[in-house]
N, CA, C and O atoms as CSV, one atom per row, in Angstrom:
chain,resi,resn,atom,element,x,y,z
A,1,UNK,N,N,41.423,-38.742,-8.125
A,1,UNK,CA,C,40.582,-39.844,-8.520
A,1,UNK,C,C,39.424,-39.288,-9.356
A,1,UNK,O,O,38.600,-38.600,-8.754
A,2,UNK,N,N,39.271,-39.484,-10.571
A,2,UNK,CA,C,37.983,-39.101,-11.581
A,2,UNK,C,C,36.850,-39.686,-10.750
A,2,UNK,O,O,36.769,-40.685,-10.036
A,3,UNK,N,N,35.820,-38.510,-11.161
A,3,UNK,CA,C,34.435,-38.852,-10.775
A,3,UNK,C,C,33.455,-40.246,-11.809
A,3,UNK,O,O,33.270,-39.870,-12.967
A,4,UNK,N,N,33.112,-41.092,-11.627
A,4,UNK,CA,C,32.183,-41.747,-12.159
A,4,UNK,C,C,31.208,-40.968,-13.196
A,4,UNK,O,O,30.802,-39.824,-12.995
A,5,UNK,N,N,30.892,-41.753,-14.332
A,5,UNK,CA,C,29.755,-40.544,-15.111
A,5,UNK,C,C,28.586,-40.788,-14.039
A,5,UNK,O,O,28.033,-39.871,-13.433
A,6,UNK,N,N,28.329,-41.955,-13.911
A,6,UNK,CA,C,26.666,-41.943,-13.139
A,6,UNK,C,C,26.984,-40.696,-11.781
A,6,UNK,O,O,25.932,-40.151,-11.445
A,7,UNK,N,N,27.586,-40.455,-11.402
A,7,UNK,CA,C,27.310,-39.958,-10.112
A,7,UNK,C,C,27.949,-37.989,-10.770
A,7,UNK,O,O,28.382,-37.146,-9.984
A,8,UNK,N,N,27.826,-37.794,-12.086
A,8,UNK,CA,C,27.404,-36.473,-12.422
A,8,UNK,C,C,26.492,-36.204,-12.370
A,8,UNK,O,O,25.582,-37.022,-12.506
A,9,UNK,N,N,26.198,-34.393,-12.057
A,9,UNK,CA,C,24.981,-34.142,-11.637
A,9,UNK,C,C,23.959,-34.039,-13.872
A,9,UNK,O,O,24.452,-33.770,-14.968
A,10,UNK,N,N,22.456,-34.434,-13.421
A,10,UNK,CA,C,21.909,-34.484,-14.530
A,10,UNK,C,C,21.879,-33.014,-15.012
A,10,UNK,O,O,21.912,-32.756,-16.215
A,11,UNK,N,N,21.836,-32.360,-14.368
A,11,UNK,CA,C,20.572,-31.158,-14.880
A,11,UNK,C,C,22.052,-29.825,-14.089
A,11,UNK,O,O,22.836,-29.837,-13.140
A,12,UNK,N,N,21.636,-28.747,-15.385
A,12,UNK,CA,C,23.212,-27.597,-14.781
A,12,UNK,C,C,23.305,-27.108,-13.266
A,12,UNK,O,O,22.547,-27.653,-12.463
A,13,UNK,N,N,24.113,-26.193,-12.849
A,13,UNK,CA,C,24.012,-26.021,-11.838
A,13,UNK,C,C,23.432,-24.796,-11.443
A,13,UNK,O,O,23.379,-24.607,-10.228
A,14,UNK,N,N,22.985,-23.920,-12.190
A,14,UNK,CA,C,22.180,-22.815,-12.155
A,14,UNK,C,C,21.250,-22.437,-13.736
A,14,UNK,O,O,21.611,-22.210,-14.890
A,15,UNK,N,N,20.034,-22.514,-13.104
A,15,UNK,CA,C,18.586,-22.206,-14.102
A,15,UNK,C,C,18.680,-20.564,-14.111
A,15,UNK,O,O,18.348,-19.966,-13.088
A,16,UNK,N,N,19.144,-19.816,-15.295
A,16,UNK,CA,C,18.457,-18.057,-14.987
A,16,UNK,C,C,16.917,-18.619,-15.093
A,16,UNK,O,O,16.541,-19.716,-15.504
A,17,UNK,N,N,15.789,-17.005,-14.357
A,17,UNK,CA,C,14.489,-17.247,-14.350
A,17,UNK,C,C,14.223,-17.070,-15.521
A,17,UNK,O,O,15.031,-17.086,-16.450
A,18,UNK,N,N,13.137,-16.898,-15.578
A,18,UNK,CA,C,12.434,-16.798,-17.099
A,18,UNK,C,C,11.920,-15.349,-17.357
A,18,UNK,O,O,11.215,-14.670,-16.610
A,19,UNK,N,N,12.200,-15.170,-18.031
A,19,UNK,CA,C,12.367,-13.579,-18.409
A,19,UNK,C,C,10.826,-12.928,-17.963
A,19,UNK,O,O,9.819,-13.579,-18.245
A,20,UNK,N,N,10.709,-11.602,-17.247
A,20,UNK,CA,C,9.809,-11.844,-16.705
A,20,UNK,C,C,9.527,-10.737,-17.166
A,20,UNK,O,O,10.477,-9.987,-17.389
A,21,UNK,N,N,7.872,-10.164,-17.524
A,21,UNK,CA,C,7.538,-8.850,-17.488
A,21,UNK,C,C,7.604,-7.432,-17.109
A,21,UNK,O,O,7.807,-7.537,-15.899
A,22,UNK,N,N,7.579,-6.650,-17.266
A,22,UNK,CA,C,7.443,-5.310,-16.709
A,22,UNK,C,C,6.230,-5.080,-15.696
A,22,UNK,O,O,5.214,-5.587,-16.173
A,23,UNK,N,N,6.021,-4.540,-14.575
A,23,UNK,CA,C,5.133,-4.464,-13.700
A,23,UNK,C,C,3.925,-3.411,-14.285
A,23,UNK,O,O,4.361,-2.365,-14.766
A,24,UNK,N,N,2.963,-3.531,-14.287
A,24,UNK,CA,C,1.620,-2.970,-14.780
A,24,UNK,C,C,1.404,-1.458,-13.880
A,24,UNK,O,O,1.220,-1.284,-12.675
A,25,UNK,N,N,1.511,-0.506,-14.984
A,25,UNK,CA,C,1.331,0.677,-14.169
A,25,UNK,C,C,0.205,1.097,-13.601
A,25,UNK,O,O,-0.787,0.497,-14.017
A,26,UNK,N,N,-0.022,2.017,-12.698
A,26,UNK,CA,C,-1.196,2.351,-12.144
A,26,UNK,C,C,-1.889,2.822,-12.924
A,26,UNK,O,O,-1.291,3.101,-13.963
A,27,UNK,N,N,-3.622,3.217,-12.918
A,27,UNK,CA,C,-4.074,3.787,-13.873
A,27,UNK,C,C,-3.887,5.617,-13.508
A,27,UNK,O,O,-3.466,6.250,-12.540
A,28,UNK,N,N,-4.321,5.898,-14.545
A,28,UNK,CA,C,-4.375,7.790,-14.247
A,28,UNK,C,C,-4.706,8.833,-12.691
A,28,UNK,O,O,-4.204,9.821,-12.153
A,29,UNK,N,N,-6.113,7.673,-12.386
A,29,UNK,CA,C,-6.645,8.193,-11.578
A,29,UNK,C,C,-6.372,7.949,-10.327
A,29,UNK,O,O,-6.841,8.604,-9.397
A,30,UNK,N,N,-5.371,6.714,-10.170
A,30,UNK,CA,C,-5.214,6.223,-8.725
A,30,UNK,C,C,-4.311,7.016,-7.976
A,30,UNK,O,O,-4.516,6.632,-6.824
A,31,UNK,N,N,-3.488,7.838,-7.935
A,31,UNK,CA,C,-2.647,9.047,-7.425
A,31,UNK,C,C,-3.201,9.595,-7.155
A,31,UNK,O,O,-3.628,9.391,-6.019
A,32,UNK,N,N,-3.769,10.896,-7.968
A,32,UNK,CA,C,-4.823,11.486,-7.129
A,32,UNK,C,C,-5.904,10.906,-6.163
A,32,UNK,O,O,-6.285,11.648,-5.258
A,33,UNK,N,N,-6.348,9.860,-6.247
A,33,UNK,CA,C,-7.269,9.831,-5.258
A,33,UNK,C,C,-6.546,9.095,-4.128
A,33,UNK,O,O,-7.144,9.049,-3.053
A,34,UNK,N,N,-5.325,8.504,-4.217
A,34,UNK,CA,C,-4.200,8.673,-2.911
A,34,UNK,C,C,-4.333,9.672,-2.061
A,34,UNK,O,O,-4.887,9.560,-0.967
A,35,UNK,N,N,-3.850,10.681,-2.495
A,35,UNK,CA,C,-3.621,11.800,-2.502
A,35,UNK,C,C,-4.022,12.922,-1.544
A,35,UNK,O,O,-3.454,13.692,-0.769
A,36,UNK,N,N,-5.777,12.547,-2.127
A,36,UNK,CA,C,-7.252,12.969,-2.099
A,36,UNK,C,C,-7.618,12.193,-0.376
A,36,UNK,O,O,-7.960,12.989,0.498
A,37,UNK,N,N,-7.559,11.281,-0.149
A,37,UNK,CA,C,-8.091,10.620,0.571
A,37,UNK,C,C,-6.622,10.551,1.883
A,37,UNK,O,O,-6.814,9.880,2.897
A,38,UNK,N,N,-5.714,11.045,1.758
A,38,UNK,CA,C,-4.681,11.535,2.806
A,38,UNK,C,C,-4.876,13.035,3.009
A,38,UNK,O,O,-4.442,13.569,4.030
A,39,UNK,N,N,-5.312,13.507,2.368
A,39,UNK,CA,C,-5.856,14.997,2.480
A,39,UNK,C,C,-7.156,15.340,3.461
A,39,UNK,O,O,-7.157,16.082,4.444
A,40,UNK,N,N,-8.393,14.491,2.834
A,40,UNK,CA,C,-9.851,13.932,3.320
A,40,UNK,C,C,-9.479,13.663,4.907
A,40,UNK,O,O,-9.842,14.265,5.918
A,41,UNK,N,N,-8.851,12.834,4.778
A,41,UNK,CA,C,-7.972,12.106,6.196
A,41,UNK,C,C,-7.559,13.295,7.063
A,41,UNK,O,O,-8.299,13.652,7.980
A,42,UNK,N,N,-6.538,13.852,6.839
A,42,UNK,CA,C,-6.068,15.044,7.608
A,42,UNK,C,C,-7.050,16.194,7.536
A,42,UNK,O,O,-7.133,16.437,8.740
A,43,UNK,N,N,-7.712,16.916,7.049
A,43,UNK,CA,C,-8.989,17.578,7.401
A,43,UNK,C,C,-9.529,17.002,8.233
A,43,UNK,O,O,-9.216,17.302,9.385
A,44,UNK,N,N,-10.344,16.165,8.066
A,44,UNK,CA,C,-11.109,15.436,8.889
A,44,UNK,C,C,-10.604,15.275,10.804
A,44,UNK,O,O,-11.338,15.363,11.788
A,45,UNK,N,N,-9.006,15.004,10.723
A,45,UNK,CA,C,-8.655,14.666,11.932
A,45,UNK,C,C,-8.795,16.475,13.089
A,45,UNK,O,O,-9.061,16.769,14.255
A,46,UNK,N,N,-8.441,17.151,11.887
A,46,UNK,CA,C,-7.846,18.749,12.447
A,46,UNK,C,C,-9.301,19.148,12.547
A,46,UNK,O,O,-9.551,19.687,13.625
A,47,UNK,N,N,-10.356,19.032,11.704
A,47,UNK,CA,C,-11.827,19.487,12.258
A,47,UNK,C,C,-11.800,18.738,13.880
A,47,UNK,O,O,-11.851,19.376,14.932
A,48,UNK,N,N,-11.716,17.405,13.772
A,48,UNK,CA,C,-11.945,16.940,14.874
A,48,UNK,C,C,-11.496,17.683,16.162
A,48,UNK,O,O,-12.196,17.904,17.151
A,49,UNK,N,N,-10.441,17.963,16.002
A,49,UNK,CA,C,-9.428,18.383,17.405
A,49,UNK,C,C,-10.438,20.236,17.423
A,49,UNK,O,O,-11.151,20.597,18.359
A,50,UNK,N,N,-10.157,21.121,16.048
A,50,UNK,CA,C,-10.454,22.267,16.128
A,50,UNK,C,C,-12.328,22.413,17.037
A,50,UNK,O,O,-12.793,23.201,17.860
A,51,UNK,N,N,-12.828,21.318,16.379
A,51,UNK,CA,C,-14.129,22.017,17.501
A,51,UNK,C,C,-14.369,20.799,18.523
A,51,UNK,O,O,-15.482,20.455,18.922
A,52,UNK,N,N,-13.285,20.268,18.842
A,52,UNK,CA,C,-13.551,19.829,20.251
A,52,UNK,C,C,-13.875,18.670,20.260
A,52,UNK,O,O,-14.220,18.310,21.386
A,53,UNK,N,N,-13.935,17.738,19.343
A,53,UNK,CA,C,-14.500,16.678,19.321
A,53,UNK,C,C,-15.796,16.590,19.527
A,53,UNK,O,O,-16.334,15.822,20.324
A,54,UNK,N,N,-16.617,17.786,18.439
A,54,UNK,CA,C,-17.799,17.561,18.584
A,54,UNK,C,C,-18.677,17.620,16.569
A,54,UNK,O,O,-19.743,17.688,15.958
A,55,UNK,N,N,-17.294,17.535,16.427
A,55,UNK,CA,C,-17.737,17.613,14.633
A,55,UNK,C,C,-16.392,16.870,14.025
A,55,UNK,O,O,-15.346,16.701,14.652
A,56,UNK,N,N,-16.663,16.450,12.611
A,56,UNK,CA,C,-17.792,16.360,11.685
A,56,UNK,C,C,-18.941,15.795,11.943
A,56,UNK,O,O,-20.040,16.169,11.532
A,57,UNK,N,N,-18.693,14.834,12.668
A,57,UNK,CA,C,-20.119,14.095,12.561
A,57,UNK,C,C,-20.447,14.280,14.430
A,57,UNK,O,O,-19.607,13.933,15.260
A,58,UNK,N,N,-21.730,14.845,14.782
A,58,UNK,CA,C,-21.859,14.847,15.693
A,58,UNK,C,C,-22.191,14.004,16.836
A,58,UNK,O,O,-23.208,13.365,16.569
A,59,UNK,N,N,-21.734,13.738,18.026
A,59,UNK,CA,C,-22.337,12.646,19.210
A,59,UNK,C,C,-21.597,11.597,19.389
A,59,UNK,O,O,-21.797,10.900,20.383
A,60,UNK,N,N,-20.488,11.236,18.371
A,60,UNK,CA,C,-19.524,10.038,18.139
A,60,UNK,C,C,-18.562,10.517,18.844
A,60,UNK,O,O,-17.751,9.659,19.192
A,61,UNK,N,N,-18.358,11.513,19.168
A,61,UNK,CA,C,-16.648,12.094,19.694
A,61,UNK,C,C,-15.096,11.337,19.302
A,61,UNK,O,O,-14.896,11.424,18.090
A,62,UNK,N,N,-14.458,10.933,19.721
A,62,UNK,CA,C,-13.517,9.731,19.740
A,62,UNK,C,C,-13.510,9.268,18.762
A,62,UNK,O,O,-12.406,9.287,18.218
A,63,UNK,N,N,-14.721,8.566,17.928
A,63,UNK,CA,C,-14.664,7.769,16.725
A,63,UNK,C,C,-14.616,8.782,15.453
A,63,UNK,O,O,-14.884,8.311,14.348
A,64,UNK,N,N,-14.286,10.148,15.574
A,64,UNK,CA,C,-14.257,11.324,14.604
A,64,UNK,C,C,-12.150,10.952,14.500
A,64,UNK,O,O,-11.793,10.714,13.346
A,65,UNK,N,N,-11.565,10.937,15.040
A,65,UNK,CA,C,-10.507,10.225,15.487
A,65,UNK,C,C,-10.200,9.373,14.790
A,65,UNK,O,O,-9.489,9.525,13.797
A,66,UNK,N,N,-10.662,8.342,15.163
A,66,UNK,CA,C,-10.663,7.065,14.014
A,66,UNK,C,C,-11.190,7.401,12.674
A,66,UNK,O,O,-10.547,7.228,11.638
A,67,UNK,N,N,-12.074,7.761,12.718
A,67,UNK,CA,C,-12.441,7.564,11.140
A,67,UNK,C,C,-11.772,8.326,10.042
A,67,UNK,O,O,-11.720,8.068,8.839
A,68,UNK,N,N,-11.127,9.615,10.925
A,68,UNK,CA,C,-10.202,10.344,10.002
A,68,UNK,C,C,-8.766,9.487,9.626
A,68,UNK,O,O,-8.349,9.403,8.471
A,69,UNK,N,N,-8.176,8.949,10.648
A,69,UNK,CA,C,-7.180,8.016,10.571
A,69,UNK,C,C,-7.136,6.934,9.680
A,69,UNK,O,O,-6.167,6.642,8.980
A,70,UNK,N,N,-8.413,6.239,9.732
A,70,UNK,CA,C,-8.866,5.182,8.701
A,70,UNK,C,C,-8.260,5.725,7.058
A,70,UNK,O,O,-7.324,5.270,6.399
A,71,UNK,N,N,-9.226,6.879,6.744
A,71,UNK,CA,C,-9.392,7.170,5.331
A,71,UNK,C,C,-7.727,7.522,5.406
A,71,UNK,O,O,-7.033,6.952,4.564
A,72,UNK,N,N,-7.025,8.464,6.404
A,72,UNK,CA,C,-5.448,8.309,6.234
A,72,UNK,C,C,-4.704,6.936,5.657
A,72,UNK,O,O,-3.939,6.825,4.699
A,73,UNK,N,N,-5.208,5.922,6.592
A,73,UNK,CA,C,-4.587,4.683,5.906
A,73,UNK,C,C,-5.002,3.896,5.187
A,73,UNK,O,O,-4.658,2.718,5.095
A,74,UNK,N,N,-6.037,4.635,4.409
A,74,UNK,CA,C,-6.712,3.673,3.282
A,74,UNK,C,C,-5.903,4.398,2.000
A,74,UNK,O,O,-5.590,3.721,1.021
A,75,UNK,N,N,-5.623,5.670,2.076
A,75,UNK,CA,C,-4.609,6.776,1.290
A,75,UNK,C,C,-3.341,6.423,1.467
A,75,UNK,O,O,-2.514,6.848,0.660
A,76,UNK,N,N,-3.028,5.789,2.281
A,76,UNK,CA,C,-1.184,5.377,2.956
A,76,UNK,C,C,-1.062,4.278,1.766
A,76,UNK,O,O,-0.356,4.418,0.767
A,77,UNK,N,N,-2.104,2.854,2.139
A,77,UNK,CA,C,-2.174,1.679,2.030
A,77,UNK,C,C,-2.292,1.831,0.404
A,77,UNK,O,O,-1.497,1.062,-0.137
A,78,UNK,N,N,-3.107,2.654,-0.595
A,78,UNK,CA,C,-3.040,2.541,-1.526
A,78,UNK,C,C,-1.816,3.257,-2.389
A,78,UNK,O,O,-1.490,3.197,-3.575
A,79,UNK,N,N,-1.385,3.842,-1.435
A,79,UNK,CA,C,-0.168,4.795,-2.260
A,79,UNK,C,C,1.166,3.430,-2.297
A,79,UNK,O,O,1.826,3.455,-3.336
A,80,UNK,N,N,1.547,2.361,-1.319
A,80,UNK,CA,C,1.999,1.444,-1.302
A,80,UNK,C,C,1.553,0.759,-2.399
A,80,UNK,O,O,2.394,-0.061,-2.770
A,81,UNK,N,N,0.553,0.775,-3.064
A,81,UNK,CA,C,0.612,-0.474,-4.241
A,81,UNK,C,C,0.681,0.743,-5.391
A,81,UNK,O,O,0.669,0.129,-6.458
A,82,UNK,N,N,0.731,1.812,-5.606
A,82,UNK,CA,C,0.965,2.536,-6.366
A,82,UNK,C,C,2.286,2.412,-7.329
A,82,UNK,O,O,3.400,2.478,-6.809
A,83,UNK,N,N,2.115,2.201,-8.971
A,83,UNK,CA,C,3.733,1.933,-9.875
A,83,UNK,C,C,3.744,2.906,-10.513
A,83,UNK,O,O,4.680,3.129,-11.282
């Protein structure tokens, strides 16, 4: 049994997207200071442990810990948007 014209569909059955750009590269400097700041990060944690949790920064103990970890995942987090 033929289909009716009214009850064809209007519009095709697949749209390609629209041609889309190339993704914007990082600038020069943002790698290295990835890099830099996973490095910063890991120093920081190994001072911590090496004198006891009483340096870099003194009287904080514990939060020498964290803060090395932080700058780790501020170095993680930017290496993820890195092109």
């Amino acid at each position: 049994m033929p289909e009716s014209a009214s009850r064809r569909r209007k519009k095709p059955a697949y749209t390609p997207p629209p041609a889309s750009t190339a993704p914007k590269l990082s600038k020069a400097w943002y790698a290295p200071v990835c890099v830099t700041l996973l490095i910063v990060g890991l120093v920081w944690v190994v001072t911590t442990y090496i004198a006891e949790w009483a340096f870099p920064i003194p009287g904080i103990r514990g939060w020498n810990l964290a803060i090395g970890f932080a700058i780790m995942m501020v170095g993680f987090v930017m290496l993820m948007r890195w092109r």
